[in-house]
C-alpha positions in Angstrom: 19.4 17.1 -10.1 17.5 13.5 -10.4 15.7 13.0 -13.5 11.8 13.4 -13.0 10.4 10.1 -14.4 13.0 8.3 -12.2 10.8 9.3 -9.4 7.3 8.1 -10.7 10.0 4.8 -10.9 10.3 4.2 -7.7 6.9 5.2 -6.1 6.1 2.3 -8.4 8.4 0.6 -7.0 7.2 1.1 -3.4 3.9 0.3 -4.1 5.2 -2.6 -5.8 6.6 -4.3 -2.6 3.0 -3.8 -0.9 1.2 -5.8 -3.7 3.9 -8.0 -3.8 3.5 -8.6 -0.1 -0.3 -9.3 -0.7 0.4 -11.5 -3.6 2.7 -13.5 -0.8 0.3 -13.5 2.0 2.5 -11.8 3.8 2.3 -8.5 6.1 5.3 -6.4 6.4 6.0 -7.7 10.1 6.2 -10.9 8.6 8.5 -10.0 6.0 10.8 -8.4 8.4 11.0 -11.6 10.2 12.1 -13.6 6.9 14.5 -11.4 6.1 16.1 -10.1 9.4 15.3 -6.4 9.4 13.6 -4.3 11.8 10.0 -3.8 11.0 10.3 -0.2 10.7 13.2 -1.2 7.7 10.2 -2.3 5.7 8.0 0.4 6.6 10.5 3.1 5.1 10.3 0.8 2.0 6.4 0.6 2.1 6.4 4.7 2.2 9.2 5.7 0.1 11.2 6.7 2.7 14.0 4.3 1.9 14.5 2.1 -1.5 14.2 -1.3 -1.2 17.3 -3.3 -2.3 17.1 -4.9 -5.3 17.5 -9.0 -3.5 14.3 -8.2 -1.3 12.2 -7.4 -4.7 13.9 -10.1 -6.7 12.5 -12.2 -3.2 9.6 -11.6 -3.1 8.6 -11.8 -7.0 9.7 -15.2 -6.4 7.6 -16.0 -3.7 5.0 -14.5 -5.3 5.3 -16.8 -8.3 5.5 -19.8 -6.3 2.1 -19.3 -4.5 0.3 -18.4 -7.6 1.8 -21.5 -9.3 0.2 -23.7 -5.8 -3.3 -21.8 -6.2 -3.1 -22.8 -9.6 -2.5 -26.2 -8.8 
């Protein structure tokens, strides 16, 4: 039986990757592109129908901080 607050985890993580996405100026077509998956790949992510591995977050935090750094600049 999963553990109950692991699940409010990863919705957060879900919706994570959607503002991460806007933080990046990115749409999820675009995204797929980058990182060679099938659009539908990041969809599942997007809706909690699949968890995103761990690389594609760690990704697109990154990106993230690298466009707010060039706004900022």
């Amino acid at each position: 039986m999963r553990n109950p607050n692991e699940r409010g985890s990863q919705h957060a993580r879900f919706a994570n990757i959607a503002t991460l996405l806007k933080d990046c100026g990115l749409t999820s077509a675009e995204l797929a592109k980058r990182i060679q998956v099938y659009p539908s790949t990041v969809s599942g992510w997007m809706t909690g129908r699949h968890k995103p591995p761990g690389a594609v977050i760690a990704y697109l935090s990154l990106l993230a901080q690298i466009k707010a750094l060039e706004r900022a600049a």
